[in-house]
C-alpha positions in Angstrom: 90.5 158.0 64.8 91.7 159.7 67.8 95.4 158.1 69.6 95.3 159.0 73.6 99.0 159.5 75.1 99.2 159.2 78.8 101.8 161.0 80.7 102.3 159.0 83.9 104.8 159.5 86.9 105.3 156.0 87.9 105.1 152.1 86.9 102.0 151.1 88.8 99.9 154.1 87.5 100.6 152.7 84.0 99.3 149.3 85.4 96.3 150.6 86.6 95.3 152.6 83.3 96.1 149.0 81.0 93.5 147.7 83.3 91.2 150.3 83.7 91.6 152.4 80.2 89.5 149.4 78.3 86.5 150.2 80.4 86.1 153.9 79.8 87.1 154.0 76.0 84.3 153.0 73.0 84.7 149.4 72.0 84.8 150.0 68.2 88.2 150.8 68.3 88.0 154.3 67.3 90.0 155.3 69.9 94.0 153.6 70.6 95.9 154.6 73.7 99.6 153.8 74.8 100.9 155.1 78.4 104.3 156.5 79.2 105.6 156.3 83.0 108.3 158.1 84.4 110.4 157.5 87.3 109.1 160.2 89.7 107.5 163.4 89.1 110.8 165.4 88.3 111.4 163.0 85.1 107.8 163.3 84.5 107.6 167.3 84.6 111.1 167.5 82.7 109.9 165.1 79.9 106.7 166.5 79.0 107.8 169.7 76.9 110.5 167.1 74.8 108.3 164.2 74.1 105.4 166.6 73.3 107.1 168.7 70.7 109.2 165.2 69.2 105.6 163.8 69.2 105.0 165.3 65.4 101.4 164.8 63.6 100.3 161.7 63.0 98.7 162.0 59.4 95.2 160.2 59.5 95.3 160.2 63.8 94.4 162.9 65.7 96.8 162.7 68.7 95.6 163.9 72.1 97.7 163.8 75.6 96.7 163.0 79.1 99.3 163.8 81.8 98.3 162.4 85.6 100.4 163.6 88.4 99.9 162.6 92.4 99.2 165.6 94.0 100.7 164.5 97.5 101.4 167.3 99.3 101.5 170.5 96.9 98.4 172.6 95.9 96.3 171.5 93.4 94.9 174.4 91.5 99.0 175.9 91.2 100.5 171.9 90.3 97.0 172.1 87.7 98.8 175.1 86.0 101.9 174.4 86.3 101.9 171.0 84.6 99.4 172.9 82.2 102.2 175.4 81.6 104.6 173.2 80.5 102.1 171.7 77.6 100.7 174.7 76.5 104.8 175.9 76.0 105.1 173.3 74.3 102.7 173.7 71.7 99.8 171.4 73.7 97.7 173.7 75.8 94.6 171.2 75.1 95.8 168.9 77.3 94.5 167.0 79.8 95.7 167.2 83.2 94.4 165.7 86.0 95.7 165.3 89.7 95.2 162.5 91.5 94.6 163.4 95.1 97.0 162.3 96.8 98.1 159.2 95.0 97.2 156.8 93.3 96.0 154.5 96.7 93.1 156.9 97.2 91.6 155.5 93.6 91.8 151.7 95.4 90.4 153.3 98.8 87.2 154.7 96.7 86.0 151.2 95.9 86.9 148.8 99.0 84.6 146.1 97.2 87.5 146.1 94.4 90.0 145.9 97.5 88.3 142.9 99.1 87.4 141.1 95.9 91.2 141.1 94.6 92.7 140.1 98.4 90.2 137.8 99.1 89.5 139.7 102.4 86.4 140.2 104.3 84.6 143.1 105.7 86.7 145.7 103.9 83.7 146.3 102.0 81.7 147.6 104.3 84.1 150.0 105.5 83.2 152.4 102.5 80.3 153.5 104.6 81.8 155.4 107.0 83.2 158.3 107.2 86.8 157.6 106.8 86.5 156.1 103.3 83.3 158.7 102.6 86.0 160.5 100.5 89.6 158.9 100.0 91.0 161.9 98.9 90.8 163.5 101.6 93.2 161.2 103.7 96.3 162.6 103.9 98.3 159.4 103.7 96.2 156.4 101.6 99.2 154.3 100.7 99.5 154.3 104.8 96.0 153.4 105.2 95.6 150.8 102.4 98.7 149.3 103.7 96.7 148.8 107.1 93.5 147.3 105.7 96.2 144.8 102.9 99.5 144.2 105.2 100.7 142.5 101.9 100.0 145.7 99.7 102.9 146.7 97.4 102.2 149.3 94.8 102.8 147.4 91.6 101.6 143.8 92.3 98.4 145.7 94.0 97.9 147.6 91.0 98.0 145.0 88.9 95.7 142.9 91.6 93.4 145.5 92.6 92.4 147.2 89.0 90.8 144.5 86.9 88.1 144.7 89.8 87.7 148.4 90.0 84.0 150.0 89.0 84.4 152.6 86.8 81.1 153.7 87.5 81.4 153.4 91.4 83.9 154.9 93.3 84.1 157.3 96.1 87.4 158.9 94.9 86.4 162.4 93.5 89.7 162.6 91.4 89.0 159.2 90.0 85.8 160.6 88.8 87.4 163.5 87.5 90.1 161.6 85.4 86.7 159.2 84.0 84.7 162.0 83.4 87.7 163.8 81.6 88.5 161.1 79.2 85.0 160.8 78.2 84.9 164.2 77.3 87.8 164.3 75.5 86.5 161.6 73.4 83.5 163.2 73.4 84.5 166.7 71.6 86.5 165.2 69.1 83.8 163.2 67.7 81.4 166.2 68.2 84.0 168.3 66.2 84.5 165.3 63.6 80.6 165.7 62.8 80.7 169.3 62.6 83.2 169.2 59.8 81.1 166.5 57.9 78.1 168.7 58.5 79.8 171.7 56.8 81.0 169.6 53.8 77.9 169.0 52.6 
């Protein structure tokens, strides 16, 4: 059995993985999950090296960690190896980071069907085509831009609203693909590793 921990910076990022986490993992149980937020990426950052090395070894779980951070404003490839850093000094350098580029609105802004099925709206869907919501991650500001298409939007409540509709197999976010893709990999080797040991057993 393999035990996820997610790293998160903020509430409604650990909303949208209870949500969305279910539809990416197998459905025989073989893999468990729990998510830690933060308050802020400072808390995050400063907590990871602690709570990795007080994390011990669980004896019949192997124990893997995810840590998503917002990219906002700072460069991606240097926040990558920086957050990398700061598990691989603490003893965890196969963990998983991902950035999400540049918050966690540009995940909602990939899939506008999920956005107008959980706000009852109309003709938000349609809006994917063009070349504004092409790619999310490239706007600059999505929690601006969601906030104009949901006047109502408020990053908690619209996690919680927006995620039980989200496609994990459809969305134009590039960094949501990334963090799917990632997971399933992760899952992936381990298992591939789990036969290799049984194959050398015998």
């Amino acid at each position: 059995m393999i035990h996820l921990v997610f790293f998160s910076e903020e509430l409604s990022m650990k909303v949208t993985l209870e949500h969305l986490l279910p539809c990416i993992l197998p459905e025989d149980n073989s893999v468990t999950f729990q998510i830690i937020h933060h308050e802020g990426k400072s808390d995050l950052e400063q907590s990871i090296p602690r709570k990795i090395r007080a994390w011990g070894k669980m004896p019949t779980v192997e124990v893997r960690f995810v840590v998503l951070r917002d990219q906002d404003n700072a460069d991606c490839i240097s926040l990558k190896q920086h957050l990398l850093s700061l598990c691989s000094n603490a003893g965890r350098p196969d963990t998983l980071i991902r950035i999400v580029c540049h918050s966690l609105e540009s995940w909602f802004l990939g899939d506008l069907s999920a956005v107008e099925t959980a706000f009852h709206l109309r003709s938000i869907a349609k809006l994917q085509a063009s070349r504004k919501f092409r790619d999310p991650d490239r706007l600059a500001n999505p929690e601006q831009e969601l906030g104009r298409l949901v006047p109502n939007y408020r990053k908690v409540s619209g996690a919680r609203t927006i995620t039980p509709y989200l496609n994990v197999e459809y969305n134009k976010s590039k960094s949501f693909q990334a963090f799917v893709s990632g997971v399933r990999a992760l899952i992936w080797d381990y298992f591939q590793c789990i036969e290799v040991e049984k194959e050398d057993e015998l």
